[in-house]
Kinemage of the C-alpha trace (Angstrom):
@kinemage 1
@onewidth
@group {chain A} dominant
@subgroup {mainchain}
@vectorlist {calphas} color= white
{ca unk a 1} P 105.582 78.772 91.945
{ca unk a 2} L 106.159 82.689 90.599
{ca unk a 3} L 104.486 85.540 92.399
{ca unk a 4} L 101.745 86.212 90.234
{ca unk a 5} L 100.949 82.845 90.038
{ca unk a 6} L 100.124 82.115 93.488
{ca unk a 7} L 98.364 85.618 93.202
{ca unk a 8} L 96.453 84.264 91.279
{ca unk a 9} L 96.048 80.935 92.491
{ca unk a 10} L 94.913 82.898 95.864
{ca unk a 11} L 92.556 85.175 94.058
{ca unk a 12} L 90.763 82.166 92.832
{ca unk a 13} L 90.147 81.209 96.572
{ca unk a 14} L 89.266 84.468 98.256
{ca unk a 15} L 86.427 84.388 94.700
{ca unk a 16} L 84.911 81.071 96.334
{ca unk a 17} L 84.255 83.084 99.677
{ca unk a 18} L 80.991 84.591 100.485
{ca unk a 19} L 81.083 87.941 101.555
{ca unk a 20} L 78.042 89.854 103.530
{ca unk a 21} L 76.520 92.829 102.600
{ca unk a 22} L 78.792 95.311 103.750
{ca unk a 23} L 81.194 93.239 101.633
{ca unk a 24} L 82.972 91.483 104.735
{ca unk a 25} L 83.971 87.716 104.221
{ca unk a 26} L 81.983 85.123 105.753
{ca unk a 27} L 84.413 82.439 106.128
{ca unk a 28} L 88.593 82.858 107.302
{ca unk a 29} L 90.966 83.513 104.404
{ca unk a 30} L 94.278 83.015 105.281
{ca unk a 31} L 95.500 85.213 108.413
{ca unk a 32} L 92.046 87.315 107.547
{ca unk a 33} L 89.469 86.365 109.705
{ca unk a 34} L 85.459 86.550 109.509
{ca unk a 35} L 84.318 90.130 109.027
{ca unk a 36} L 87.309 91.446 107.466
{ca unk a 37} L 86.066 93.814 104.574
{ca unk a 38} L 87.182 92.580 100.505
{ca unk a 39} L 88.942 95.774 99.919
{ca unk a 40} L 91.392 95.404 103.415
{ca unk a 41} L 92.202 91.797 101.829
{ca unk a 42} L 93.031 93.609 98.150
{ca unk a 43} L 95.485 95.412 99.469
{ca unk a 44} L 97.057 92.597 101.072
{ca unk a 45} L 97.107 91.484 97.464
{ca unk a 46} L 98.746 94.656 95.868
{ca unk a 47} L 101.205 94.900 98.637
{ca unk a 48} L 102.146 91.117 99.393
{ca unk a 49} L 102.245 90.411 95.675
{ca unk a 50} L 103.496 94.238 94.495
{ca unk a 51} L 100.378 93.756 91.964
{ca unk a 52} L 97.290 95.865 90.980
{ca unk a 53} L 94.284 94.075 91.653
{ca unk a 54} L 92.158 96.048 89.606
{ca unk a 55} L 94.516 95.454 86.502
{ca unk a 56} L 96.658 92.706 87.249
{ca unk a 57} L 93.632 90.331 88.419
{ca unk a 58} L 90.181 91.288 88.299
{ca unk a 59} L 90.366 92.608 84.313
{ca unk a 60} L 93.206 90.259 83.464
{ca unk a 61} L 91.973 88.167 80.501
{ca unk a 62} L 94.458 85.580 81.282
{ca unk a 63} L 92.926 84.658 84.809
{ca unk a 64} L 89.432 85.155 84.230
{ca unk a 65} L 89.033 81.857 82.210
């Protein structure tokens, strides 16, 4: 499996978790445990996967099927 794939394929997962109002997961992701805020956990993106999340996977037309 390619890097953006499992990106991807991640992305997908961390979309099925609920996240609180101060936009903190409810549920462990990974290594990221409960209460770790949705933007500390994009950046694990960009930088794990050298990837944009903005661009590469929330606006991507190819992953938002």
């Amino acid at each position: 499996m390619n890097n953006i794939t499992r990106a991807i394929e991640l992305w997908k997962q961390l979309g099925n978790i609920p996240i609180d109002e101060d936009e903190c997961i409810e549920e462990n992701f990974l290594n990221f445990e409960i209460g770790t805020h949705r933007e500390y956990i994009w950046h694990w993106f960009e930088s794990e996967f050298n990837l944009s999340v903005v661009d590469d996977l929330m606006f991507n037309k190819e992953i938002i099927k």
